[in-house]
N, C-alpha and C positions, 0 to 999 in steps of 0.2 A: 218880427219887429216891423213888419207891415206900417205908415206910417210916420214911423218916429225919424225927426228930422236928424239928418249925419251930422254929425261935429266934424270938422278938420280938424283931424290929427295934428298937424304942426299949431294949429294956433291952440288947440288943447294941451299940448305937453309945453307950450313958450308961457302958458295963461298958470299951469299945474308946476313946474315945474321948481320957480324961485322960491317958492314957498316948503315946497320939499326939501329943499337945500336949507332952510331955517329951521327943519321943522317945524313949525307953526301950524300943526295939527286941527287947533281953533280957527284959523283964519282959512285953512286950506276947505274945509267942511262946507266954513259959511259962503266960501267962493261957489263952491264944485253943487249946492243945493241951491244959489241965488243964480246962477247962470245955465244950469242941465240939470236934465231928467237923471233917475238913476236907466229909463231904459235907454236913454240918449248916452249915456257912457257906456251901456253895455254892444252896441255898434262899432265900439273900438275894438272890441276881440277878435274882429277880425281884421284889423289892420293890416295894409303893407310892413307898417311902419312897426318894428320892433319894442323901438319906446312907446310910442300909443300903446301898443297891447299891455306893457309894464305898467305905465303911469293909468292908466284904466284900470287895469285889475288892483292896485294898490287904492286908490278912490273908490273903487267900488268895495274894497273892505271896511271904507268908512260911512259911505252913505247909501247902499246896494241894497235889493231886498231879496225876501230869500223867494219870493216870487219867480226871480230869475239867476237862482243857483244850476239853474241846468244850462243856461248860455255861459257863466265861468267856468264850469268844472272842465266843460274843454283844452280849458286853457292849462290842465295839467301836462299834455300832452305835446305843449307846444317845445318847438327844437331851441327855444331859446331860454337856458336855466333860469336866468332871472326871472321873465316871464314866467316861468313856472312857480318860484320863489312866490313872485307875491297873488299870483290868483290860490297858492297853498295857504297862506296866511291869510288871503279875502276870506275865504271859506270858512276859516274856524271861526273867523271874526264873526261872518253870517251864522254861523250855526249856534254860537252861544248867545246871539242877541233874538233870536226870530221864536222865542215865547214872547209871553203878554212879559209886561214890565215888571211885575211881580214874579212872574214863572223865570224870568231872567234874575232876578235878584236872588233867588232860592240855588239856583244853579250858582252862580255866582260865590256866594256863600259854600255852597258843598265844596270847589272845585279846590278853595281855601284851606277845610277842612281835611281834606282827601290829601292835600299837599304836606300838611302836616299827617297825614296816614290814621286822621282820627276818624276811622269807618262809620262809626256809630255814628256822628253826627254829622258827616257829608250823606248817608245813607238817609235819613231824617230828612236832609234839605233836596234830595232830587226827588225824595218818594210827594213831599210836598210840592215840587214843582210840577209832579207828573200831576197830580190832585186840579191844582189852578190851571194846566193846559196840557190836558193829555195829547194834543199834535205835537207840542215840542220834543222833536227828534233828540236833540243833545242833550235832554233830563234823562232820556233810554242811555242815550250811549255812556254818560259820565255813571249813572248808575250798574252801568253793564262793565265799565273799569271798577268799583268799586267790590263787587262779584270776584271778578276774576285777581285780583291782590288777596282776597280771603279765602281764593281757591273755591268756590262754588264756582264752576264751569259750566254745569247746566242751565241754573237763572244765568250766566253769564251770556250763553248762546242766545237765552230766548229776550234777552234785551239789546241786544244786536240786530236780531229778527226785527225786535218793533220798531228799532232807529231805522236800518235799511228800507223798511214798509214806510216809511214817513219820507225819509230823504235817499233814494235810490243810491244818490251819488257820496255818499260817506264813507270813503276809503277806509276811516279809522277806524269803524263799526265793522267792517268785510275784512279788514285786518287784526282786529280782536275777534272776530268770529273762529276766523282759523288758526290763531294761538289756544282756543277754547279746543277746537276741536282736538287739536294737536295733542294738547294734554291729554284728552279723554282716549285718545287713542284711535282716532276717528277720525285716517289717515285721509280718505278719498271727499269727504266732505272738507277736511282741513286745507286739502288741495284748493280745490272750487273754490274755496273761501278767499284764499291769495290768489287766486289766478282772478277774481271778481277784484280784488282790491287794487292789485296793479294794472288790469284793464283800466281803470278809473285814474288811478296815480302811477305809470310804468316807473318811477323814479322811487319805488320805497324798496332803498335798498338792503334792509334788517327783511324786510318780506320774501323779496329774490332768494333771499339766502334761506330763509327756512322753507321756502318755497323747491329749492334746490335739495336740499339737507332730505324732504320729506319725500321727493321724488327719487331720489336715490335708494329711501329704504323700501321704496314697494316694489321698485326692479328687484331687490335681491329679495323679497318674500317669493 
């Protein structure tokens, strides 16, 4: 971040702050893009200041690029839960906006689809998404959920593969990799897969636990 001018913390969470308490979502964007960079908010993650790192990673969910999702995902890590809370929620926010606008809108559309468990047609809208921007990592991974709900675990794996190749730092991708393997029976790869995941997010704690569950059963083989 060479360059990019510091924000003060205290006058960024006094400037961010009243408007969070409103929610005014619209007003807070047009502040947080008329007055800073998104790399000039990404200088907050490393704050003293506990609210800066919160109130940054929460803003950077809304105007952040995924340019610089390798300076948030740090922030999974951080000792302080809220902080952790909203740099988890920056991310998804990054990861389902960071196709083209149309490859976001297919996504978008499936993820609908998929909520209601209509595989067919969320499966239609990421394979389309993948089509219009084959870099978008979250068209793999929502398609790599769709997989594994209809029990193909192997296309499941191999579209966790291409999310992690696109976005290293996608916990949910490295954490549905190792429920895939798990199934499959592909005990030591299924390991790796959570131990990759909670490196990334140590706080996924349904992971821990089959992460625990799977280490147990290869002491007693």
């Amino acid at each position: 971040m060479s360059g990019t001018p510091i924000i003060d913390a205290d006058e960024f969470v006094a400037a961010v702050t009243p408007l969070l308490a409103e929610q005014n979502l619209g007003a807070l964007v047009e502040l947080l893009r008329s007055k800073w960079t998104h790399a000039q908010i990404a200088t907050l993650f490393h704050s003293d200041n506990a609210d800066a790192r919160k109130v940054a990673a929460f803003a950077f969910g809304l105007v952040g690029k995924a340019c610089c999702v390798h300076k948030l995902s740090p922030l999974l890590a951080d000792p302080d839960p809220m902080v952790h809370q909203m740099a988890e929620h920056a991310l998804w926010s990054l990861w389902f906006r960071s196709g083209t606008a149309e490859a976001n809108h297919q996504v978008c559309r499936g993820t609908k689809a998929l909520n209601r468990r209509d595989f067919e047609h969320a499966l239609s809208h990421f394979n389309r998404a993948i089509d219009l921007d084959p870099s978008f990592a979250e068209a793999y991974n929502q398609r790599a959920i769709v997989h594994y709900l209809s029990e193909r675990f192997e296309e499941s794996v191999e579209d966790c593969h291409r999310t992690v190749s696109r976005m290293p730092c996608h916990f949910g991708a490295w954490a549905g990799m190792g429920h895939c393997y798990a199934h499959l029976g592909k005990h030591p790869e299924a390991i790796r897969s959570y131990e990759k995941a909670l490196e990334i997010n140590p706080r996924l704690e349904g992971v821990k636990q089959a992460l625990d569950e799977l280490r147990a059963k290869s002491s007693e083989t």
